[in-house]
N, C-alpha and C positions, 0 to 999 in steps of 0.2 A: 855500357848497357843502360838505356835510358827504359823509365815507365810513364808511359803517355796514358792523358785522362780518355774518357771517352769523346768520342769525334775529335781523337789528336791535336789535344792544347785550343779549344776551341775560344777565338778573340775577344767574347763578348758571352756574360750568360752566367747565371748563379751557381756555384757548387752546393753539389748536395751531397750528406754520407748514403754511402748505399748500404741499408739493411744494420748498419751499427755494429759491422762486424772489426776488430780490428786485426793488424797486419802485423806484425813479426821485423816486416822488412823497414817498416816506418812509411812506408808509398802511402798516397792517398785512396782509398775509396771513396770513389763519386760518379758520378753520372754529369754531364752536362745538359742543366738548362737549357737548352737550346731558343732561348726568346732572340726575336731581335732587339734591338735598344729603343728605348722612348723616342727618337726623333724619329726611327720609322716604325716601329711600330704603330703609334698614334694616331689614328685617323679624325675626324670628324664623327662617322660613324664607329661605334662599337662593335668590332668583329670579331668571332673567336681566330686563334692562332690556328697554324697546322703545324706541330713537329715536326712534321717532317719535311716539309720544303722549307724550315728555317736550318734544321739541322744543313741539309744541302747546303744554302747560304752560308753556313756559317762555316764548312768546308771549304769550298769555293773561297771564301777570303784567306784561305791560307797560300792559295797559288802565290807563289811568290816569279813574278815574272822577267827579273831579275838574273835568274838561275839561268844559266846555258842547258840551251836544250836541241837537239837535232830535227830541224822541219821534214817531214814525211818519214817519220820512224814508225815502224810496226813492232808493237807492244803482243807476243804472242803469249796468252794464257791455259796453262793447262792444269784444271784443278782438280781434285781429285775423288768430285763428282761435280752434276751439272744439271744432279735433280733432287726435288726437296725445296722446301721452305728455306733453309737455312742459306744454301750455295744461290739459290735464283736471287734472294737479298743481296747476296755479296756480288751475283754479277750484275744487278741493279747498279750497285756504288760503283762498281769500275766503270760500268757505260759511261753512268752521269759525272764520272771525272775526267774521263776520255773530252765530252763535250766542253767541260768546262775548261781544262787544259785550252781548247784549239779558242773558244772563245777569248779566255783572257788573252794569250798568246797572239791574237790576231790574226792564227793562217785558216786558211780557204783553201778549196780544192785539193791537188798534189800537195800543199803542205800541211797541209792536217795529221795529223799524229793518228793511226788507227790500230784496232784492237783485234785480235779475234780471239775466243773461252771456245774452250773444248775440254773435252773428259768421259770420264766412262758415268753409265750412268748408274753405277751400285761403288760406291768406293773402298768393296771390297776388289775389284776386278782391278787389280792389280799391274795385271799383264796388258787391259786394254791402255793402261797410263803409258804404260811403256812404249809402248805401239804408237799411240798417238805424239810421246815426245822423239821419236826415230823422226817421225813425219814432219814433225813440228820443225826441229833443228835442222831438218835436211833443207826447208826453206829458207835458213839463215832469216829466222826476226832478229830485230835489233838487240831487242833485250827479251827474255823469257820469263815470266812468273808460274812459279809452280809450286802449290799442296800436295806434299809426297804422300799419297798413298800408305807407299812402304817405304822408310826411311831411310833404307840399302840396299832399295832397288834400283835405283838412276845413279849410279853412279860412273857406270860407263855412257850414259847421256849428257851429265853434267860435265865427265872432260872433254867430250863432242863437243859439247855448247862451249869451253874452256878455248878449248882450241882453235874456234872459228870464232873469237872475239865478240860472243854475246854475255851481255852480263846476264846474271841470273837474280830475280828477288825471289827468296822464299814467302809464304804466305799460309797461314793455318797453320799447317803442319811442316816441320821441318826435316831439312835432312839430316843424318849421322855426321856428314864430314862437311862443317860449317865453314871449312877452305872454298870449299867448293861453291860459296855465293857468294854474294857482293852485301846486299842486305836480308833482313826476315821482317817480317811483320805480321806479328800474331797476337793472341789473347794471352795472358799467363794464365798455362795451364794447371801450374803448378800452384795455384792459388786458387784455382777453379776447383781442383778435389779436396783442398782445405776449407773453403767455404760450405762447399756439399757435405765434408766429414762433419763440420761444426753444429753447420744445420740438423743434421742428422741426428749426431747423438743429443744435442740439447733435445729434440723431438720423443725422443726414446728413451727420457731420464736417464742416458748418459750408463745405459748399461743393455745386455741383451745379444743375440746374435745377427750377424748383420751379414747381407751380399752383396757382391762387386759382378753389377753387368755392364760387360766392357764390349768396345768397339773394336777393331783389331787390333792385337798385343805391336802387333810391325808396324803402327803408326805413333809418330812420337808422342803427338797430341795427347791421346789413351794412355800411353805410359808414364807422361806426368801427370795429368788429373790422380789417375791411380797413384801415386808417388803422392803428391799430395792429400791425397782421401788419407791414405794406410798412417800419414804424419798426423796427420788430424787426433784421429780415434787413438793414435800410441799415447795421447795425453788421457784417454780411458781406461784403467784397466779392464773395467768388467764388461768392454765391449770386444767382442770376439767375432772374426770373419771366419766365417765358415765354408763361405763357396766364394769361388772368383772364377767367371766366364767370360771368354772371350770369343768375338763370332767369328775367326779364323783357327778356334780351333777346337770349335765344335760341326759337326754338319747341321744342324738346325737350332740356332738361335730361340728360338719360341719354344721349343718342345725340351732342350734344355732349361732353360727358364722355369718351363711348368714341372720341369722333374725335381728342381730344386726348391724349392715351394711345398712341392709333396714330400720331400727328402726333410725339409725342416719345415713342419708344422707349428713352431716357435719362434721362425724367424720375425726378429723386432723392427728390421729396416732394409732397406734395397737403395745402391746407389747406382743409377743408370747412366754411363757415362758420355753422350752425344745424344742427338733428335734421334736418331733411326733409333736404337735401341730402346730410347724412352714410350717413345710412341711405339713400339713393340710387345713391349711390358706392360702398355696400360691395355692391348688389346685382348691380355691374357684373361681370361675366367678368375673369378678367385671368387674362395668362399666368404658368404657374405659376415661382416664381422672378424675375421681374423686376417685381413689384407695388411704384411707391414708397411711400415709409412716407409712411402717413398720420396727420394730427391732425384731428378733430373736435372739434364742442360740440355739448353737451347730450348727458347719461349715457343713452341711451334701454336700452331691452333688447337691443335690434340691435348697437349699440355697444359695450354691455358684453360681449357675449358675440366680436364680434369682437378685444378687448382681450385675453380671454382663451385666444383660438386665433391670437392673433398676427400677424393680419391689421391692424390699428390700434396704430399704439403708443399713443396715450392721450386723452385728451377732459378739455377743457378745458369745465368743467360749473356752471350755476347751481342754486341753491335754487328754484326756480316755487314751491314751496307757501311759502318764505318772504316771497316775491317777491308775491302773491296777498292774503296775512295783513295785511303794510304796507302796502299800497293800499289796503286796508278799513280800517285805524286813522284812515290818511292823510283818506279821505273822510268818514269819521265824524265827526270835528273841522270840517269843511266843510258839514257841514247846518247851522251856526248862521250869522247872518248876520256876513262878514269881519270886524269889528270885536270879534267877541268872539272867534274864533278864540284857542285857545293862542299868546301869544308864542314857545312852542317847539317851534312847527310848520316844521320845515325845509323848503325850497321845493325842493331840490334834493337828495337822498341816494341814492347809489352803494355798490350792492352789489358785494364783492369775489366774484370767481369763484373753483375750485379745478381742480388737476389732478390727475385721475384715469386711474392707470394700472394695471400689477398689482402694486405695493406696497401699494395702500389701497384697490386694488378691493371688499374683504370687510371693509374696517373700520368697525363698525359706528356710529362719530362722522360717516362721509363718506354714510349712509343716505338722508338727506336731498338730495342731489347723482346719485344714483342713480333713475330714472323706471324707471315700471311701468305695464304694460298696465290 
C-alpha cells in the first residue's frame, strides 16, 4: 500500500505542509507546488503562472512510455455520479490523460486509446450504476473504472467483468471485495475524517456536542471519513456526537438536517461529509448567531464562498482532477494482458487531502483543491 503526494509523486515543484496537521502514520502532508522549473519557466517577459496547466504538465511527465500498453483500447468509466463540481474535475483529468497518453504514445486515428464516463446523475441512484455497468460490460471495454456507489452492489458485474477478461480500477470509492480489482485509486478517506474531526474540535475548544452529516452509509468513502472523524474526537472526551445522518436512510436529507439543529439547540459543530451534503447544510436557514461551526469536504464554490463570509470554518478538499489523471495512467498499463503489466504498478495508492481555510483560500499552489462550476 503506497501514499502518493498530490498530482502523484510530481517531478519537479516545492513541497508544502498542508494546514500543519500531523499524521499518526508518519505519511507526508503536502500539496504540490506545481511550478515549472527556472529554464522554462523564465521568460524574457514576466508572466504570471497558471496552476493549472503546470499541474497538467507536470502529470504528463509522468507518462512513462516505456510501459506496454495496447493500441486502440477502450478505457470504459463508470462513476458514480457525472454531475457536480467535484466528478466534472475529475472527468476533466481523465479526458486530459486520455489525450496525453495518445500524445506521448504517438498513436493516431484506430490507435488511439479512447475513453467513454457515464453514471447516474444523483450518486444515490444506486440502481442506475448497475444498469449502466450491465450495459458497460456487455460491450466488452478493455479495462473498466469504476466509483461504487454501493460497495456490494457490483458484485455480480465485477465477476462479469472477471470472466470476460476486463481488468477493473477502482477509483473514489471502493469496493467490499478488493479481489475483485486489479488496482484503486483514491483519496484516504480515513485521514479525511481525521482532519475534519481535528479541525473541528480545535474550533470548538475541544468540548461540546457535535453531528455527523453523511453521504450514504453503503459507500465506502462515507464509511471511512466517518471512521476517521469518530478516531479524531475519541482523543476528546467532553466531545459528544449526538446525531449521525445518513442520506440513504433518511427520506429528506435537508429536512433531517433542520430537525436536528431544532432537536439540539447546543449543538457546538457539524461535520458534513462530501460536496453534496455540504452545500446542502449551508443552504439550510439557521438562526442568526447560534449556527455551529462547521467542517466540510470538497472545496466546491458554495463552500468557498461560505469560508469566506464565515459561515464554514474550512473544508477539508481533494484533488478530482488529479484523482481522474491516476485512474487513466492506472488503466492504461491494464490494456495489456496482466503478465506484462509494469512491475510498478501499485495495486493500492492513497491520496493525501488538504485543508482549506481562509489562510490558503487564495493561494494559488492550493488551486487545484478548489472546484468550479
Amino acid at each position: 500500500m503506497r501514499k502518493a503526494a498530490a498530482a502523484g509523486i510530481i517531478l519537479a515543484g516545492a513541497i508544502l505542509v498542508a494546514g500543519g496537521l500531523d499524521k499518526e502514520s508518519g505519511s507526508e502532508n503536502f500539496v504540490a507546488d506545481v511550478q515549472a522549473n527556472d529554464e522554462t519557466a523564465q521568460t524574457e517577459e514576466e508572466t504570471d503562472s497558471d496552476p493549472e496547466s503546470e499541474e497538467e504538465a507536470a502529470l504528463a511527465a509522468q507518462i512513462d512510455t516505456s510501459a506496454p500498453v495496447t493500441k486502440g483500447s477502450r478505457i470504459a468509466v463508470v462513476s458514480k455520479s457525472v454531475d457536480g463540481e467535484y466528478w466534472k474535475a475529475l472527468h476533466s483529468g481523465m479526458e486530459d490523460a486520455i489525450k496525453d497518453v495518445n500524445a506521448a504514445y504517438g498513436f493516431t486515428s484506430d490507435d488511439q486509446i479512447t475513453m467513454t464516463f457515464e453514471g447516474a446523475s444523483d450518486e444515490q441512484d444506486v440502481e442506475k450504476q448497475v444498469n449502466t455497468l450491465d450495459a458497460v460490460i456487455a460491450e466488452n471495454p478493455t479495462v473498466l473504472c469504476l466509483s461504487a456507489g454501493d460497495e456490494d452492489s457490483c458484485q455480480a458485474q465485477l465477476e462479469a467483468a472477471r470472466e470476460n477478461d476486463i481488468a477493473v480500477v477502482a477509483f473514489d470509492s471502493n469496493v467490499s471485495d478488493s479481489d475483485m480489482i486489479a488496482v484503486f485509486r483514491g483519496t484516504d478517506n480515513v485521514y479525511v475524517g481525521k482532519m475534519a474531526g481535528e479541525k473541528l474540535s480545535d474550533a470548538i475548544g475541544k468540548s461540546g456536542k457535535v453531528a455527523i452529516f453523511s453521504a450514504q452509509e453503503k459507500t465506502e468513502s462515507s464509511k471511512k471519513r466517518v471512521e476517521g472523524f469518530k478516531e479524531a474526537l475519541a482523543e476528546c472526551p467532553d466531545i459528544t456526537v449526538v446525531q449521525e445522518l445518513y442520506t440513504d436512510q433518511v427520506d429528506d436529507m435537508k429536512t433531517a438536517m433542520e430537525d436536528a439543529l431544532r432537536r439540539y439547540p447546543d449543538l457546538a459543530g457539524v461535520f458534513c461529509t462530501n460536496a453534496d451534503v455540504s452545500d446542502l447544510y449551508l443552504d439550510i436557514e439557521k438562526a442568526e448567531g447560534t449556527a455551529p461551526v462547521m467542517v466540510g469536504v470538497d472545496a466546491t464554490t458554495k463552500q468557498q464562498d461560505a469560508v469566506r463570509n464565515g459561515s464554514e470554518a474550512g473544508i477539508v478538499s481533494q484533488s478530482p482532477y488529479q484523482l481522474g489523471y491516476q485512474t487513466i495512467l492506472a488503466a492504461v498499463q491494464l490494456t495489456v494482458p496482466y503478465e506484462k503489466v509494469s512491475s510498478g504498478l501499485e495495486k493500492f495508492v492513497y491520496y493525501d487531502p488538504v485543508w482549506i481555510d481562509t489562510t490558503n483560500l487564495d493561494a494559488p499552489e492550493y488551486s487545484s483543491y478548489l472546484y468550479g462550476k
